[in-house]
C-alpha positions in Angstrom: -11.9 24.1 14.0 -10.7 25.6 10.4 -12.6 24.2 7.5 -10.3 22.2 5.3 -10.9 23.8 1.5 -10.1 21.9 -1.5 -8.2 23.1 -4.2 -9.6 23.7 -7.7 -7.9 23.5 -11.1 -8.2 26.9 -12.4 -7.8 27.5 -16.2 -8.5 29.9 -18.6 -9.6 27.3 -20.7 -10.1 23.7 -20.9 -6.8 22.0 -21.9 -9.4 19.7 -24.2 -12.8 19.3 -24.5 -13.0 16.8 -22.3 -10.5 16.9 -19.5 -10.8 13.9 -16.6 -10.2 14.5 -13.1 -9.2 12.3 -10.2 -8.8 12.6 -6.5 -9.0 11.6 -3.3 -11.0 13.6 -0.5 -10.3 13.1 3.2 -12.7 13.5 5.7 -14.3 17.0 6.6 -13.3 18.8 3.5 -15.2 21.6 1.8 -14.6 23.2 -1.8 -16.1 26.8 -1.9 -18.7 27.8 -3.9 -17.4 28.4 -7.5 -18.2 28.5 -11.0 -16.6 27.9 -14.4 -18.1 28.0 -18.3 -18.0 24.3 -19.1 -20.2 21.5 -17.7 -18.9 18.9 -14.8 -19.6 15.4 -14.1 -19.1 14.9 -10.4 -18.7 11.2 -9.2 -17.9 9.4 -6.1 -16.7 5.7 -6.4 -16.8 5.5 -3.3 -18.4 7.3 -0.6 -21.0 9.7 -0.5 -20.5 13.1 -2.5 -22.4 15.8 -0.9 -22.9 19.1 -3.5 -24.7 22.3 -3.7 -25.6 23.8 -6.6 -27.4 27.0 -7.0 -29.1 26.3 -3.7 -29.9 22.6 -4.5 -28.6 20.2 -2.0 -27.5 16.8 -3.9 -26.1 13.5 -2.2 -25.3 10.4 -4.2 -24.0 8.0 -3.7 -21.6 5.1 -5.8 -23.4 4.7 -9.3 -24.9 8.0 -9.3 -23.5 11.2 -10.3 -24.4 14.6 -10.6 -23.9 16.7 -13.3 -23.6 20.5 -12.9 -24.2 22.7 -16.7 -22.1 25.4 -17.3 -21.5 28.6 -15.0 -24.0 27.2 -12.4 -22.5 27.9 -8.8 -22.0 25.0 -6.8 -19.7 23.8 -3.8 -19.1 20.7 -1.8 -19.1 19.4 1.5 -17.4 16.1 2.2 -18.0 14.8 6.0 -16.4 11.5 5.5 -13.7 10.6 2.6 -14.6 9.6 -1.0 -12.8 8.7 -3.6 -13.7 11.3 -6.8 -14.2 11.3 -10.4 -14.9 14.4 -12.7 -15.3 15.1 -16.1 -15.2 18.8 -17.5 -16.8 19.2 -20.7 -16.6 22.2 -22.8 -19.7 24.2 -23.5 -20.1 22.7 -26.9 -20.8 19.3 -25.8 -23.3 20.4 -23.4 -25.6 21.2 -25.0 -27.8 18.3 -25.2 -27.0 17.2 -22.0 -29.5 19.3 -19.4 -29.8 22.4 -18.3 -30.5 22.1 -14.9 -28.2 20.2 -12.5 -29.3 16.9 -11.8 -28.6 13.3 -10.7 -27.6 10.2 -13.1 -27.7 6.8 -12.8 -24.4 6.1 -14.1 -23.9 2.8 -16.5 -21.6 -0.1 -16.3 -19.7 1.5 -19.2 -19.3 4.6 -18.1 -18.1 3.7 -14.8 -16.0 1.5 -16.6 -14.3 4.5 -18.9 -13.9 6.8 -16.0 -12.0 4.0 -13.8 -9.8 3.1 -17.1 -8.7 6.7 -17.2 -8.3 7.1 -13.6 -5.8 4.0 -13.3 -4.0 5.2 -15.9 -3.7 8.7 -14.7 -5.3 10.2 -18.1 -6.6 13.1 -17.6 -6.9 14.2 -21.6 -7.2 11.2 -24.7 -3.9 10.6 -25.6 -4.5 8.5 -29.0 -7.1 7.4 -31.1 -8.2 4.8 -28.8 -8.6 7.4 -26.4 -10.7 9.3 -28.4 -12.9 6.4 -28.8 -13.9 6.1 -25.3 -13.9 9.7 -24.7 -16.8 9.2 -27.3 -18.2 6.2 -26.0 -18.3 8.5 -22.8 -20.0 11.3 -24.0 -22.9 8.8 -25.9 -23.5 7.6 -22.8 -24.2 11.0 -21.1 -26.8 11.3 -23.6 -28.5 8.4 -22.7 -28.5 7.5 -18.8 -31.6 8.2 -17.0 -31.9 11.5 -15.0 -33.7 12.8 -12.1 -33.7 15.9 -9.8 -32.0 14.0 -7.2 -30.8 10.8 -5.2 -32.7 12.0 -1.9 -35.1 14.9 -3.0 -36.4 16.9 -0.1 -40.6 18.2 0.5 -42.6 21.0 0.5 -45.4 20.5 2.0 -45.2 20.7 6.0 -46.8 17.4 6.5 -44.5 15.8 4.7 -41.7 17.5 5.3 -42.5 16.6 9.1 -42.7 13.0 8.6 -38.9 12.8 6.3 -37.4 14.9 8.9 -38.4 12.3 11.7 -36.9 9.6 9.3 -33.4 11.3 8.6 -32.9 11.7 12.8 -34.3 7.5 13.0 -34.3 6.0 9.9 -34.7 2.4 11.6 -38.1 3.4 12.1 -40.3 0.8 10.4 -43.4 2.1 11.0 -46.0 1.9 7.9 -47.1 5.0 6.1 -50.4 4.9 7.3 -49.1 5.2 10.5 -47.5 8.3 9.7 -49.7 9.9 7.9 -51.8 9.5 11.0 -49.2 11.6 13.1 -49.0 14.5 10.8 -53.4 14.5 10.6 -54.1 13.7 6.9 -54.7 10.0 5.2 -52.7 7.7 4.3 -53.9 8.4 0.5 -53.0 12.3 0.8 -49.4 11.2 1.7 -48.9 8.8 -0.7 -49.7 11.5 -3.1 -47.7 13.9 -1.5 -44.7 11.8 -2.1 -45.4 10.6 -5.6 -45.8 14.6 -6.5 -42.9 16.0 -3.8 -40.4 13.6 -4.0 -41.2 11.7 -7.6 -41.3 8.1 -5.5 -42.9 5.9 -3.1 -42.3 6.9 0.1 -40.8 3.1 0.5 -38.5 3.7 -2.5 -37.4 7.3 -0.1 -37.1 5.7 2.7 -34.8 3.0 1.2 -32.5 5.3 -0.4 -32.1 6.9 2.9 -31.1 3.6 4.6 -28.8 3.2 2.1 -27.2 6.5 2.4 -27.1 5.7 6.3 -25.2 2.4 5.1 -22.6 3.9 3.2 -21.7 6.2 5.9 -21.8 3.3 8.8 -19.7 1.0 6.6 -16.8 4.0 6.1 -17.2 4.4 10.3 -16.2 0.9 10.2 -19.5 -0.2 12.2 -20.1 -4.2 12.2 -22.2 -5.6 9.6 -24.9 -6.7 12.3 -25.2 -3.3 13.9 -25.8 -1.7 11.0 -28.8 -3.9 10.1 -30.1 -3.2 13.3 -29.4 0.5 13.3 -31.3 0.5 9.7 -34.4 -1.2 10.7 -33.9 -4.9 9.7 -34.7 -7.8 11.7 -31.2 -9.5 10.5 -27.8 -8.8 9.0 -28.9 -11.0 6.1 -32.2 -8.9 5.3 -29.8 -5.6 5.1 -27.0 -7.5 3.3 -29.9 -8.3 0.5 -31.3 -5.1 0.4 -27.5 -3.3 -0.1 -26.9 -5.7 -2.7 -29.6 -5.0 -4.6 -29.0 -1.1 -4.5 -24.9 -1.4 -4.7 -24.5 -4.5 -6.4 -22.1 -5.9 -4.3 -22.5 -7.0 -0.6 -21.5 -4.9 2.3 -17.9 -6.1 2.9 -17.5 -6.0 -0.6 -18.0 -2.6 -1.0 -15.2 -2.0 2.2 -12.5 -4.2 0.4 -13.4 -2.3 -2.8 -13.0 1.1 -1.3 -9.6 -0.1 0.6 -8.4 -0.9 -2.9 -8.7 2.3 -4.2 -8.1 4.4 -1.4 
């Protein structure tokens, strides 16, 4: 089958400094690899988003975004549909935001500033209060915490061994000790493998995997309950919690949300 390529705005230059960018992505849909001179917030409100850039694989999901710096290559790859939110900044306003690409944890606000625009179908301030928020925006970009990425990936064979077992059955609940038993080290050693490989617990990985998993059962339309079980968790309430706590809305909140903006 024929990949489906997005299109790309193509301009000489920005239209403004700040120029907002809203779209819908269906299902199976690829942008090729490309590169511009002004920086790029990338954001999925719902869905996952699924980038590369420079050879860095990022997924993240709703209230994380990636941010790409100028003339760095990157593509994406959507398997199921999202709903998508960009902000191109010129050069000039980059450059205290990083260097390198990397993931955000996105604030109320600015969530908040890029769904105003997006209702309105704004995709450059049109007044003074405009302007403002535009502002407001950019603050914010200066101040949300960063990290390489959502899901970072090892190095180290052991590990590596042990994440790739969880991404083909992440309802596998079995305790790190147990796993560092499989791949012949302690349970010590791969503790510290994660805290210096992956820059979390390997309980804090293995959560934001489930969650991942989550996102993508709940746009297949799966039941609640087979989901939990799927993921691990000895009831639909105990997964319901747990995406709650990492969404901030329950499970069937999250579907009527994405049905509203879709």
């Amino acid at each position: 089958m024929a990949r489906k390529f997005l299109d790309i705005p193509r301009f000489d230059q920005l239209p403004a400094p700040v120029y907002f960018r809203y779209d819908e992505f269906g299902a199976d849909t690829h942008s090729a690899p490309h590169r511009h001179p002004w920086g790029q917030l990338n954001y999925a409100s719902h869905g996952l988003m699924h980038l590369d850039v420079e050879g860095q694989r990022f997924i993240s999901p709703p209230h994380y975004a990636v941010w790409v710096p100028p003339d760095a290559e990157h593509g994406s790859y959507n398997p199921q549909a999202i709903v998508y939110r960009s902000v191109y900044l010129d050069r000039s306003l980059c450059a205290e935001l990083p260097r390198q690409a990397c993931s955000l944890l996105t604030s109320d606000i600015l969530r908040a500033i890029l769904g105003d625009f997006a209702r309105r179908d704004l995709k450059v301030a049109q007044d003074a209060r405009d302007q403002r928020l535009v502002q407001v925006l950019i603050d914010q970009l200066h101040q949300i915490p960063t990290q390489t990425c959502y899901l970072p990936f090892a190095h180290s064979d052991g590990l590596r061994q042990v994440l790739e077992a969880l991404h083909a059955e992440p309802g596998d609940n079995r305790p790190l000790a147990d796993w560092a038993a499989q791949v012949h080290v302690s349970e010590r050693t791969l503790a510290r493998h994660c805290l210096r490989e992956l820059g979390m617990s390997f309980g804090e990985w293995r959560l934001r995997l489930r969650f991942l998993r989550a996102i993508e059962a709940l746009e297949a339309g799966l039941p609640i309950q087979a989901i939990a079980f799927d993921l691990g968790y000895s009831s639909a309430s105990a997964f319901i919690v747990m995406f709650q706590r990492q969404a901030h809305c329950t499970p069937e909140q999250y579907r009527r949300q994405a049905r509203t903006e879709m």
